[in-house]
GUMILUM-652758 format. One record per residue (C-alpha): residue number from 1; residue in one letter; x, y, z. Coordinates in steps of 0.02 Angstrom, whole numbers, plus 50000, padded with zeros to 5 digits. Layout:
<rec n="NUM" res="A" X="X" Y="Y" Z="Z"/>
...
END
This chain:
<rec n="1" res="X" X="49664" Y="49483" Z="49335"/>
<rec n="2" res="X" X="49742" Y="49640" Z="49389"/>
<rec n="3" res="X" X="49757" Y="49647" Z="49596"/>
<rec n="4" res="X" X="49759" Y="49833" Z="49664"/>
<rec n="5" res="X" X="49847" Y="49814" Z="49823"/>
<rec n="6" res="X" X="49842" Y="49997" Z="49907"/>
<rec n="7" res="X" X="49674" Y="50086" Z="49864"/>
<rec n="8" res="X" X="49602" Y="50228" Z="49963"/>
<rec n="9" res="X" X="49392" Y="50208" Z="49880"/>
<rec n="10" res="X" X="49330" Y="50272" Z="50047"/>
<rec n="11" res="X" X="49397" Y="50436" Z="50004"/>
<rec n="12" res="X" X="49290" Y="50583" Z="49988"/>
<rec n="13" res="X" X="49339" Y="50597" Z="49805"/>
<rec n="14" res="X" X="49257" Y="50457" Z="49760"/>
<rec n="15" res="X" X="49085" Y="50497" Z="49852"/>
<rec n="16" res="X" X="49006" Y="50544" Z="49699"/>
<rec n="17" res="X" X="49021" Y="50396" Z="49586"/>
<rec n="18" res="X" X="49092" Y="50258" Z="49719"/>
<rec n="19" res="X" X="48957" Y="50102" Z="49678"/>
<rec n="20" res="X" X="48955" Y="50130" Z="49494"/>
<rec n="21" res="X" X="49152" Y="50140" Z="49475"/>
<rec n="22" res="X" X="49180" Y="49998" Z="49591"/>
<rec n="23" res="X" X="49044" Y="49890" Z="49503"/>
<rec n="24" res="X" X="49140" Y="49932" Z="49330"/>
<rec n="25" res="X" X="49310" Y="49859" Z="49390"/>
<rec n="26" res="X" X="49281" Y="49685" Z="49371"/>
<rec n="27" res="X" X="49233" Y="49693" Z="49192"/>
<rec n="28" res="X" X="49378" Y="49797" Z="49161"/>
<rec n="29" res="X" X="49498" Y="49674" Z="49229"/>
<rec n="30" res="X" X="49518" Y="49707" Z="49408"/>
<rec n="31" res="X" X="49495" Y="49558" Z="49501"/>
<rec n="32" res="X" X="49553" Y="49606" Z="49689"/>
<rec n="33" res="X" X="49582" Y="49785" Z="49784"/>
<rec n="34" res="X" X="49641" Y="49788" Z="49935"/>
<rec n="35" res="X" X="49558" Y="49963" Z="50018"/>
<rec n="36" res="X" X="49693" Y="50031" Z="50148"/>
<rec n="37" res="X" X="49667" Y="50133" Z="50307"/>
<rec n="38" res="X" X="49724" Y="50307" Z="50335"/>
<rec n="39" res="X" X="49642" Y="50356" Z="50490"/>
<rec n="40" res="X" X="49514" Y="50261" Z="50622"/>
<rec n="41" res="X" X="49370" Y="50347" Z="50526"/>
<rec n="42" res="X" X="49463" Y="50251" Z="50364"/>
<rec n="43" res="X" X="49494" Y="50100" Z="50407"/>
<rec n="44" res="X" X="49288" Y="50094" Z="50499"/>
<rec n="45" res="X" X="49228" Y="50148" Z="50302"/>
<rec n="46" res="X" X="49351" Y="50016" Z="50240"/>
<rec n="47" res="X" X="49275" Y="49892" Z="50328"/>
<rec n="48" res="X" X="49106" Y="49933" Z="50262"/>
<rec n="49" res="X" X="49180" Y="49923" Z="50080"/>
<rec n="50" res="X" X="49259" Y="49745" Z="50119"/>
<rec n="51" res="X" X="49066" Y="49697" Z="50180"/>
<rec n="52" res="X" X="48992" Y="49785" Z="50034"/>
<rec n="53" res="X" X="49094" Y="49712" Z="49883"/>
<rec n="54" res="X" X="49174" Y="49529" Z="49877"/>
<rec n="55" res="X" X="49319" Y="49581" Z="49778"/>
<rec n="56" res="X" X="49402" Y="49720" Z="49922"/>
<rec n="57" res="X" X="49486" Y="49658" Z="50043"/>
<rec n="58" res="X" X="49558" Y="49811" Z="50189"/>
<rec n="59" res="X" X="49702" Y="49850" Z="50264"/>
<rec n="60" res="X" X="49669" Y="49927" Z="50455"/>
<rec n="61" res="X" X="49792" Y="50046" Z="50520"/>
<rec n="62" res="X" X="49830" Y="50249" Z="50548"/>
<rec n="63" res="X" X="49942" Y="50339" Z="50423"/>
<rec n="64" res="X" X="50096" Y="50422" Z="50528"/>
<rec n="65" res="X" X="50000" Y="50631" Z="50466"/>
<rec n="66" res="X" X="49863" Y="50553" Z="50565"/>
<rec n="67" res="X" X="49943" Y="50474" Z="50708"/>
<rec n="68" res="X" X="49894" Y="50635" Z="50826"/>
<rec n="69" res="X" X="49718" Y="50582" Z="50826"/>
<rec n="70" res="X" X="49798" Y="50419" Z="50927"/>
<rec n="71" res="X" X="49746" Y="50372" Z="51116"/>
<rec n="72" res="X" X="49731" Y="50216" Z="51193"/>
<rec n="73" res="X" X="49555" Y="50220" Z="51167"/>
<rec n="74" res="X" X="49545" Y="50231" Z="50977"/>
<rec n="75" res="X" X="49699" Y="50099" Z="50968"/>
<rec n="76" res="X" X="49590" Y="49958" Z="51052"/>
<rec n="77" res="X" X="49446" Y="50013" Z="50917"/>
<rec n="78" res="X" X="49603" Y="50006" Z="50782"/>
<rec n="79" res="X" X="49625" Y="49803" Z="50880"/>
<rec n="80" res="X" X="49473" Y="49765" Z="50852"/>
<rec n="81" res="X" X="49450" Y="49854" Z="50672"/>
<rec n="82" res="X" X="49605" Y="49715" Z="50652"/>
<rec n="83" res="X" X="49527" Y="49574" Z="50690"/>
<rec n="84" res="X" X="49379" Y="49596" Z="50555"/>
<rec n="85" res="X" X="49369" Y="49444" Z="50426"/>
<rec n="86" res="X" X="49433" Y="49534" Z="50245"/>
<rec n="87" res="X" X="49572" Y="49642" Z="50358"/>
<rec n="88" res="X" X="49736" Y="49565" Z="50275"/>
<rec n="89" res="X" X="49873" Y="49698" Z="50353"/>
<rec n="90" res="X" X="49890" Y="49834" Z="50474"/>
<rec n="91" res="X" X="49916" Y="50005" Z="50383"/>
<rec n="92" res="X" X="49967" Y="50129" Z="50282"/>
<rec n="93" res="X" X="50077" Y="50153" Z="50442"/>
<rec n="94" res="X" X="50268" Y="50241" Z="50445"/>
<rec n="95" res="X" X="50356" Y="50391" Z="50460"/>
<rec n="96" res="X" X="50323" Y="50549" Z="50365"/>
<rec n="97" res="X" X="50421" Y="50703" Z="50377"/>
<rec n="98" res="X" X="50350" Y="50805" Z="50236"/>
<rec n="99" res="X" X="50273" Y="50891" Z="50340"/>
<rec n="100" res="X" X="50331" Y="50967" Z="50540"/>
<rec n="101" res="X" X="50184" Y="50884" Z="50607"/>
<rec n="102" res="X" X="50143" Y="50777" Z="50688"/>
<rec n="103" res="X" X="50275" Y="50770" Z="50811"/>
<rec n="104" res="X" X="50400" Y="50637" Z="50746"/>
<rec n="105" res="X" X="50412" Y="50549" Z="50912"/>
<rec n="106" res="X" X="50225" Y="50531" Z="50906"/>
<rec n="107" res="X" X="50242" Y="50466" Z="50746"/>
<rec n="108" res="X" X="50382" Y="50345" Z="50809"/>
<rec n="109" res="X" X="50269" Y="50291" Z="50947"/>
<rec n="110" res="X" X="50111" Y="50239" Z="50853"/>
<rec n="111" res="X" X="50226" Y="50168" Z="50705"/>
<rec n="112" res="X" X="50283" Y="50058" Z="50852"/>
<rec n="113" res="X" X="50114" Y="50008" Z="50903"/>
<rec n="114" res="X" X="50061" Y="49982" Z="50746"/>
<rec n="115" res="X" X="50202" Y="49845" Z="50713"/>
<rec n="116" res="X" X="50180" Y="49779" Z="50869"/>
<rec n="117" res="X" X="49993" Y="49754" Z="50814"/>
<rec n="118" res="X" X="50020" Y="49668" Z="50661"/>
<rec n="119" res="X" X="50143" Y="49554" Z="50757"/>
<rec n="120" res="X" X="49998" Y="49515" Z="50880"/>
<rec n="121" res="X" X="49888" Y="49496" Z="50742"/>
<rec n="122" res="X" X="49972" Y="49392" Z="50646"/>
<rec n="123" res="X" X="49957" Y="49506" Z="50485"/>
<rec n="124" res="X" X="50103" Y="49588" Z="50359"/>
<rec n="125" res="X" X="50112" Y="49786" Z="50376"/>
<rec n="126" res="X" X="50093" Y="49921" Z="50230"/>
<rec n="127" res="X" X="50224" Y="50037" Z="50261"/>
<rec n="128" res="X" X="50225" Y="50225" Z="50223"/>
<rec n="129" res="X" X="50389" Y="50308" Z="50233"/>
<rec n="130" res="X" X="50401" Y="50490" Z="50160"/>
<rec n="131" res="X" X="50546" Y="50603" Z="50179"/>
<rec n="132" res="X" X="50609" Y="50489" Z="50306"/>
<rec n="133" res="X" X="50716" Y="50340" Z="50261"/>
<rec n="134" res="X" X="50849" Y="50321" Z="50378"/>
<rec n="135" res="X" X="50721" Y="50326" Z="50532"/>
<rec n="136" res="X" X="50610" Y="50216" Z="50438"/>
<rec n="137" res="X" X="50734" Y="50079" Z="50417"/>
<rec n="138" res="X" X="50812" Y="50092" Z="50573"/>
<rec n="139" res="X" X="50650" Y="50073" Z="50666"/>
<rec n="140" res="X" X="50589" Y="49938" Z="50565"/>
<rec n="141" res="X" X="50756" Y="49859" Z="50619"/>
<rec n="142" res="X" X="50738" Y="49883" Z="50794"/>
<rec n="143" res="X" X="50560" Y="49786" Z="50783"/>
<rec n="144" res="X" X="50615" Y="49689" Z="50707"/>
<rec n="145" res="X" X="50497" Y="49688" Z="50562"/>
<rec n="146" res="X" X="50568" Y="49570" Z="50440"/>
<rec n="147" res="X" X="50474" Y="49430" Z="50567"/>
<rec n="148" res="X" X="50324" Y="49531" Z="50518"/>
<rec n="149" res="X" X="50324" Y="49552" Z="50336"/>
<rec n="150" res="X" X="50229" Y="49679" Z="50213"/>
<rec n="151" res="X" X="50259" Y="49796" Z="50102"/>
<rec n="152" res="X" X="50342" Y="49971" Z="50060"/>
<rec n="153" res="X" X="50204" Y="50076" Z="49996"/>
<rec n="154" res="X" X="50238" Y="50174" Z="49834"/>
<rec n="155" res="X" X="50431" Y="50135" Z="49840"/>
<rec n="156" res="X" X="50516" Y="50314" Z="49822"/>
<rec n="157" res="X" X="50708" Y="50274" Z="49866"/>
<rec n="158" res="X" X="50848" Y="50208" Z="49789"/>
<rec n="159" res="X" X="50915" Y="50052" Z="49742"/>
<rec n="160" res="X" X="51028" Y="50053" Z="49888"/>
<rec n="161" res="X" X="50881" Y="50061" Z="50009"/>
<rec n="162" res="X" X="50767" Y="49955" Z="49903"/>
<rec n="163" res="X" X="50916" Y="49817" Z="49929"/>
<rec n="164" res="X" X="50883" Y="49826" Z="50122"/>
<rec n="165" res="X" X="50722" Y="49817" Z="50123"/>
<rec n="166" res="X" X="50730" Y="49638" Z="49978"/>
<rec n="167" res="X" X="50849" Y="49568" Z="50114"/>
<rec n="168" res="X" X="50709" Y="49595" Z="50246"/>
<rec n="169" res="X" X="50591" Y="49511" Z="50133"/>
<rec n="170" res="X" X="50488" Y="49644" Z="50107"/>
<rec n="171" res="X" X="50394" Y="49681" Z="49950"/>
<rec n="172" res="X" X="50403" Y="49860" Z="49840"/>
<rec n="173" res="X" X="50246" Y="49926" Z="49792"/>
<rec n="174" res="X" X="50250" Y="50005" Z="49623"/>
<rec n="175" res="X" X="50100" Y="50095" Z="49541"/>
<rec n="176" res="X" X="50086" Y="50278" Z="49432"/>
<rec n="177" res="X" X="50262" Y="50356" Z="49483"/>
<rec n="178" res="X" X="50348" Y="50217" Z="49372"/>
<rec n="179" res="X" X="50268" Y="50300" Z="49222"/>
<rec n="180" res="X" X="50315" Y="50461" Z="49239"/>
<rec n="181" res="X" X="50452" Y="50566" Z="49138"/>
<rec n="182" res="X" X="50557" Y="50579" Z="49302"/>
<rec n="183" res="X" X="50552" Y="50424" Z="49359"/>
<rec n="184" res="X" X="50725" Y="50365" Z="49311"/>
<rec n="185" res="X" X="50785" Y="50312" Z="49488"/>
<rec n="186" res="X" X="50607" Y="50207" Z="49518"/>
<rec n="187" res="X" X="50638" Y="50119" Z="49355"/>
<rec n="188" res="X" X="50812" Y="50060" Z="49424"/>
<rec n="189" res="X" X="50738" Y="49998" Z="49546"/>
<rec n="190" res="X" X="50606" Y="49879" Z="49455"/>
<rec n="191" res="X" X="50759" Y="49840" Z="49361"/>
<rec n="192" res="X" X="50851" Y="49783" Z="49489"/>
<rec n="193" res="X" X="50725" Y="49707" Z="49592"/>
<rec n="194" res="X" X="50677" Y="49527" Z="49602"/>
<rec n="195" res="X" X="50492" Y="49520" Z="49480"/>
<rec n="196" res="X" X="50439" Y="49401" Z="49603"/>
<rec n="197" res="X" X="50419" Y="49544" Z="49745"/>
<rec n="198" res="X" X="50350" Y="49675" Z="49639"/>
<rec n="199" res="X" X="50164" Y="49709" Z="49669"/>
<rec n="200" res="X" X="50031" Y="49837" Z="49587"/>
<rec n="201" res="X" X="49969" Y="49978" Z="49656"/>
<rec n="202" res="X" X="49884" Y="50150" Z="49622"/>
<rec n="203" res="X" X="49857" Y="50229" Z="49792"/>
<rec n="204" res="X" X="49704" Y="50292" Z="49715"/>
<rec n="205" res="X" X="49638" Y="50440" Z="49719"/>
<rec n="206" res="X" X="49819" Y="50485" Z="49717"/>
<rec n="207" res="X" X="49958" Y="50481" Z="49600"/>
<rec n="208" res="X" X="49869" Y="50470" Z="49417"/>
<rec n="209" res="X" X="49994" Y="50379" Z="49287"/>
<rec n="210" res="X" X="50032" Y="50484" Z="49142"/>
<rec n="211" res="X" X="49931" Y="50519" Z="49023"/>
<rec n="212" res="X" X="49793" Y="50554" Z="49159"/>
<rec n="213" res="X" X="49930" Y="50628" Z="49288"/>
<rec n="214" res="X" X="49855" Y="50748" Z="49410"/>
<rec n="215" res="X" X="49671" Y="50664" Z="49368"/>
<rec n="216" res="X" X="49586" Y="50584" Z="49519"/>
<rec n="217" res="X" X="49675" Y="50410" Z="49475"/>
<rec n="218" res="X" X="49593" Y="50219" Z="49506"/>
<rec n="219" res="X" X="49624" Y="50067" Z="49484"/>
<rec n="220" res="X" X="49560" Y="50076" Z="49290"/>
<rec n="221" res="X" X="49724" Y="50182" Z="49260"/>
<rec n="222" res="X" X="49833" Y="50017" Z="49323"/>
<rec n="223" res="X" X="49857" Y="49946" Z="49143"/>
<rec n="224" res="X" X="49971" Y="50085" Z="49119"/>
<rec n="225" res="X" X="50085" Y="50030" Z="49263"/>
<rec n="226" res="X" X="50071" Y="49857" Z="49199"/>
<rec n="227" res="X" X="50146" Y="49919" Z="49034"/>
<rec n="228" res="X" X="50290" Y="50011" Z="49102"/>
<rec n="229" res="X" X="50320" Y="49874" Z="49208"/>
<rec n="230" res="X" X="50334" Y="49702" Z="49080"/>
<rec n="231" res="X" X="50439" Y="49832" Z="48975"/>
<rec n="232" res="X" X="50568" Y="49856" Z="49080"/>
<rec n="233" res="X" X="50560" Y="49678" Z="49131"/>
<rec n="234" res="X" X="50560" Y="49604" Z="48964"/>
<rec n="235" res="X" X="50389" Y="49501" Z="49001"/>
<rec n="236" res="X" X="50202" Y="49514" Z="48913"/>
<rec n="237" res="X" X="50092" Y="49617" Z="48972"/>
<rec n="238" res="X" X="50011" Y="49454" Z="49026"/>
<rec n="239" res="X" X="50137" Y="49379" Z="49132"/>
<rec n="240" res="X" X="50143" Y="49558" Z="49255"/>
<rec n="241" res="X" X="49976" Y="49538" Z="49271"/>
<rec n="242" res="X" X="49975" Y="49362" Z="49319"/>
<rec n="243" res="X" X="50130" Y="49355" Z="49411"/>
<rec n="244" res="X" X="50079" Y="49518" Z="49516"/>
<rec n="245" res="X" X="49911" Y="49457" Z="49564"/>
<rec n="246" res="X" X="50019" Y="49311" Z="49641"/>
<rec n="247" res="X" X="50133" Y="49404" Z="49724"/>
<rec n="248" res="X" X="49991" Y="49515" Z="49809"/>
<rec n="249" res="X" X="49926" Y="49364" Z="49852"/>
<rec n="250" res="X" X="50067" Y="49306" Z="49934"/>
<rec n="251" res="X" X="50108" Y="49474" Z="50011"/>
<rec n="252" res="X" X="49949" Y="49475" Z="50098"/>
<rec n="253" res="X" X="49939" Y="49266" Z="50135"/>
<rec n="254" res="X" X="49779" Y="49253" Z="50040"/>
<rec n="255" res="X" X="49822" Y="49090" Z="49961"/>
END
């Protein structure tokens, strides 16, 4: 079945219709979601949804537009937010320079702590890097992260940059982008890439595949992804399915 591995269903766009969409997944195909964390508040609802339904799984971690709300108080809640049962990474954390704030040496600073949390914890990292490559990559390097492990959230860069992070064993996260008109430089890169450490995603309610682009997007829209995806591979529909749920599940050491 298909595995969503970066979800956001605790967001507020889902607050009308949450239980009856998430209780429709399975029988649509879905078999696993992995809910991620964007702020404390989040990744405290996303532990809730991992309690609620069997089939999510969380991620627990501060997105780097959110790092500002950061003190040593709220990281030992983010710790111990960590150290929750269905928590299988630490994240969406990174570098994002979309925007001018926050400060980008606050956002250094927590992405820091954040690896160094996932070291401590034993867990891979979902990495968010927007606007921002260089400083991404060269901090990762600095900590080191390839002894951590994880994945780049909604790859965006080249096949230059998608090389470096392959060679730090990293996966590439690949969801609605890949079906859009523009996305000639993403495709290249889930040419180029190794199919073994290519995983799903749909960073849902974000970033609708086309034909539903600029819809509030789930994980129901994946099996447009999954198309896109075996065609430029050359594989069934099938075998992305199959072999992605594996990879997730090796991604996030979930046997």
């Amino acid at each position: 079945m298909i595995f969503d591995t970066h979800a956001h269903y605790d967001d507020e766009a889902f607050d009308a219709d949450r239980d009856e969409l998430l209780a429709g997944l399975s029988a649509a195909g879905i078999g696993t979601v992995v809910n991620i964390g964007a702020s404390l508040a989040g990744t405290e609802a996303t532990v809730r949804l991992t309690q609620e339904y069997p089939f999510i799984y969380g991620a627990a971690g501060v997105h780097p537009s959110s790092t500002d709300e950061l003190d040593e108080a709220s990281f030992a809640r983010l710790r111990e937010l960590a150290a929750q049962p269905k928590i299988v990474a630490i994240g969406e954390i990174g570098l994002d320079y979309y925007w001018d704030e926050p400060d980008r040496k606050l956002q250094k600073y927590w992405f820091r702590r954040q690896l160094n949390l996932a070291r401590e914890s034993r867990l891979p990292v979902v990495i968010h890097s927007r606007d921002a490559a260089k400083d991404t990559l060269d901090l990762m390097r600095e900590e080191r992260a390839e002894e951590i492990g994880g994945v780049i959230h909604c790859f965006s860069y080249g096949k230059e940059m998608a090389r470096e992070y392959l060679e730090m064993g990293f996966y590439l996260g690949i969801g609605g982008v890949l079906t859009f008109k523009n996305a000639k430089k993403l495709a290249e890169v889930v040419a180029y890439a190794p199919f073994e450490r290519l995983v799903l995603e749909t960073d849902c309610p974000y970033l609708a595949p086309a034909p539903n682009r600029g819809k509030r997007n789930s994980s129901l829209n994946l099996p447009y992804v999954v198309a896109v995806l075996a065609q430029i591979k050359g594989m069934s529909e099938e075998a992305v399915i199959c072999g992605t749920e594996e990879n997730a599940r090796r991604l996030y050491r979930m046997g």
